[in-house]
N, C-alpha and C positions, 0 to 999 in steps of 0.2 A: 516246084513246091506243090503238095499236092494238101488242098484245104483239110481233107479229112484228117491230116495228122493232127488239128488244131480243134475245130470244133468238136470231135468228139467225146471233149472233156465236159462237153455242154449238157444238162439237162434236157429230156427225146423235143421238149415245146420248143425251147431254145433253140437246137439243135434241127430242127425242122425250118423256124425263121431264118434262119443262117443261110441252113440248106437253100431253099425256096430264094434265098436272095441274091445267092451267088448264081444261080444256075436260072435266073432272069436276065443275066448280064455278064457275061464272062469276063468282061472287063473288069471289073470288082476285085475280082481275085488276080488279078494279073498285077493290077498295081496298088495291093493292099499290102500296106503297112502295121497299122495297129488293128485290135481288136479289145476295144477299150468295157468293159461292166464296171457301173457302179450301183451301189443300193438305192432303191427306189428311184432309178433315173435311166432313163432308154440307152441300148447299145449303140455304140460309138463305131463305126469303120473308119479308121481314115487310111484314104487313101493318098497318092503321091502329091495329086493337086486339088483334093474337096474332102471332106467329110460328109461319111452318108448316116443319118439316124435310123434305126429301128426300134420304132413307138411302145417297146415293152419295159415296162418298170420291173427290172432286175430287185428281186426282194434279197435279204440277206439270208435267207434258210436254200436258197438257190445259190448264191455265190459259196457259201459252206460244200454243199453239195459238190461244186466244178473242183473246190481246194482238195475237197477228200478225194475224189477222181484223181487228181494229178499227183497225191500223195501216195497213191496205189491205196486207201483205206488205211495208211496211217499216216496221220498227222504227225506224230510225235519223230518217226524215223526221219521225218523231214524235217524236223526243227531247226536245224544247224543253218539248212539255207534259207529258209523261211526267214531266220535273224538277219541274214543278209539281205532281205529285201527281194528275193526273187528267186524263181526258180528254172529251171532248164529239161525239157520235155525232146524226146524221140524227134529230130530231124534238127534240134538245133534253135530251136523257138524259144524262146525267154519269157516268162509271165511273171512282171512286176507285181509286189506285192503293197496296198499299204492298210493303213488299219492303224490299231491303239498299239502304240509301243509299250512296251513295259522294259524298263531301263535300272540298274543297280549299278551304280560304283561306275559309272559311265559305260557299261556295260552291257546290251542289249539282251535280255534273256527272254522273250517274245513279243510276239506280236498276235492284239485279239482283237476281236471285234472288225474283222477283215469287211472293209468296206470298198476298196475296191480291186481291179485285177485288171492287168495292161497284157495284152496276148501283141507280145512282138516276136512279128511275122519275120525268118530267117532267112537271108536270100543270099545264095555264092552268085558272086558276077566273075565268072572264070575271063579269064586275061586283060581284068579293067587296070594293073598295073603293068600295062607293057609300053606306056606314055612313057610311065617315070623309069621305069630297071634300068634304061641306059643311061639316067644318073643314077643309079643306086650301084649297078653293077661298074666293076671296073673290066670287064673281058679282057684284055691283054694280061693283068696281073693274076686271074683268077682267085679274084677277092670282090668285097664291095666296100662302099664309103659307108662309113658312119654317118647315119641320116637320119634327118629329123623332117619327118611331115606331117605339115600344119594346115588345119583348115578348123571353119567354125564347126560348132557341133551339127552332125546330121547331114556334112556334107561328104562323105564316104571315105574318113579317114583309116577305119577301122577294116571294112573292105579292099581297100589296096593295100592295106597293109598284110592282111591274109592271104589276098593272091601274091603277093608276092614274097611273100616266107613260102608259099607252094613251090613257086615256082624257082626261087634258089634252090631249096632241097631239093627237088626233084630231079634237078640241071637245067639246061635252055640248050636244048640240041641244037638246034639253028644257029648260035651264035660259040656253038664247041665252051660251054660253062658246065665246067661240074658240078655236079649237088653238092651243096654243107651241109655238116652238121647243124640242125638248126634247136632251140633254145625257146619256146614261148612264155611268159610269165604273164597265164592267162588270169588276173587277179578278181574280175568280175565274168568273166564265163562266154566273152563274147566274141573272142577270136577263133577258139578249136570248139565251142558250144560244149562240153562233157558231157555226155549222157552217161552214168553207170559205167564211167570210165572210159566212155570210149568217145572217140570227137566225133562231131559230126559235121562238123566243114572238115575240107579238105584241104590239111593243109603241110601236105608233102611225107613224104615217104622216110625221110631223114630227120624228122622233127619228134622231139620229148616236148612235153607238156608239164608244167605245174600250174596247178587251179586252184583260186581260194585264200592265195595268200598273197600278201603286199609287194609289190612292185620290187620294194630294195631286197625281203625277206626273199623272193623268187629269184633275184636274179644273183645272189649270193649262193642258195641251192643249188644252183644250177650251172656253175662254174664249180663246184665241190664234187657234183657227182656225176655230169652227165657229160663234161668236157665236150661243150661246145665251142663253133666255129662263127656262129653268129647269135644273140638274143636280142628279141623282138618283145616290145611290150606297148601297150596301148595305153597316151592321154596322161604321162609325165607331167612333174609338176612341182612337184616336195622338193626340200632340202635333201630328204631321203633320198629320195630316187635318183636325185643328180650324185648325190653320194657311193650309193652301187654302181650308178653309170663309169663312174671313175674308175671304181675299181674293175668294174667288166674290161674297161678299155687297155686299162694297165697293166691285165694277165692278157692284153694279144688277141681279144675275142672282139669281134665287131661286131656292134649293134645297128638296132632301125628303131626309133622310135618315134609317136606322136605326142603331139599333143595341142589344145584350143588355141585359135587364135586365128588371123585374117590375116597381117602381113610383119616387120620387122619391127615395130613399133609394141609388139604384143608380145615377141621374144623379149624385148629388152625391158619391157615392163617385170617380168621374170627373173630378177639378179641372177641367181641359182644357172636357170638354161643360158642365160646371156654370156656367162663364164665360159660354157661349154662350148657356145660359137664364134666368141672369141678368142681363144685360145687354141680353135682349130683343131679339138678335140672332136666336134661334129664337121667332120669333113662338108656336108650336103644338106643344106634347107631348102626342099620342096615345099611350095605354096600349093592347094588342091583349091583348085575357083569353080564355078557354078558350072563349067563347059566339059 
């Protein structure tokens, strides 16, 4: 990851503190996670195991400033994802948005008075699911299980989940697997990252993408027109979602998916998922622990 894709949205003062901070400490940027502004209150870094402060009171005619920057100088063509709470930037990085909503008919139709901005830091960990493939894949059959992996939030369920939709589509030479067609129903942005269409993790050669749209709404798509072999979606949950799930599984397509939780007590807290692993519709429940 190189910092310059991220600070440069920064005003030249900003943008020099930054500069100046990471290039005192190389470490900073090696295991930086966020890159937190808010109005009138000092820049946040957090890193993997500490929070570092820099003493400048971010005004809001400055956080304007960075929003027009990442809007390309128009706000308004951004709108759409703005309402969604965040945007998606050249390498794959995310910047949370939050501020005054303005809401009709339950409806979100902006967000003013942007008070703060979360700059998450985007990181591919190339081959962190090669623990779990040899339960997900089945190699003899040239297929995989239907799997579901769970861990609490923030513990990288979302990253092996991407490496390993890479590494299905792609195939796993070493162990003679051929690539699937693979299926993502990226509904918040954070598996294939979309920049202007194009992803920016990597996540196989054989994989379509849909972004932006709900989990059941995707995975319904995407069995209509893209006849996939596998679909993969992030942090399941809904009645919805177990309701597409069905139907994915019923037209012959297998899926992977996640979703929060810590061990079996937290599936079964879940009616909806709990159906799904009892009835042996989810072949495979990987646990992801701190190790």
């Amino acid at each position: 990851m190189q910092i310059e894709e991220v600070i440069r949205y920064f005003p030249i003062h900003i943008y020099s503190l930054l500069k100046n901070t990471f290039e005192k400490n190389s470490q900073i940027e090696e295991n930086l996670q966020e890159i937190r502004v808010r109005v009138n209150r000092p820049i946040l870094l957090k890193l993997r195991q500490a929070d570092i402060l820099i003493q400048y009171p971010v005004n809001s005619t400055e956080i304007l400033q960075i929003l027009e920057k990442l809007c390309e100088n128009s706000i308004y063509a951004y709108k759409n994802q703005i309402c969604q709470g965040f945007l998606t930037i050249k390498g794959g990085h995310r910047i949370g948005i939050a501020g005054t909503i303005v809401e009709e008919n339950g409806k979100i139709l902006n967000v003013k008075y942007i008070t703060s901005l979360n700059f998450r830091i985007a990181r591919q960990i190339r081959n962190c699911s090669n623990s779990v493939l040899k339960e997900i894949v089945d190699f003899k059959n040239q297929t995989i299980y239907n799997t579901l992996i769970v861990a609490p939030p923030g513990k990288g369920k979302t990253t092996v989940l991407r490496d390993a939709i890479r590494k299905i589509s792609n195939g796993i030479n070493e162990m003679n697997f051929k690539g699937k067609t693979c299926g993502v129903v990226d509904e918040r942005g954070e598996i294939a990252a979309m920049y202007k269409g194009v992803p920016q993790n990597d996540i196989g050669m054989r994989t379509d993408v849909v972004e932006n749209v709900s989990k059941s709404q995707g995975m319904k798509m995407l069995i209509r027109s893209m006849a996939p072999e596998v679909i993969a979606c992030d942090e399941i949950g809904s009645k919805e979602d177990v309701e597409a799930i069905k139907e994915v599984l019923t037209a012959g397509v297998k899926g992977i998916f996640t979703m929060h939780g810590r061990d079996m007590r937290d599936i079964k807290n879940n009616v909806e998922i709990n159906k799904l692993v009892e009835t042996r519709q989810i072949e495979k429940v990987i646990f992801l622990n701190d190790s």
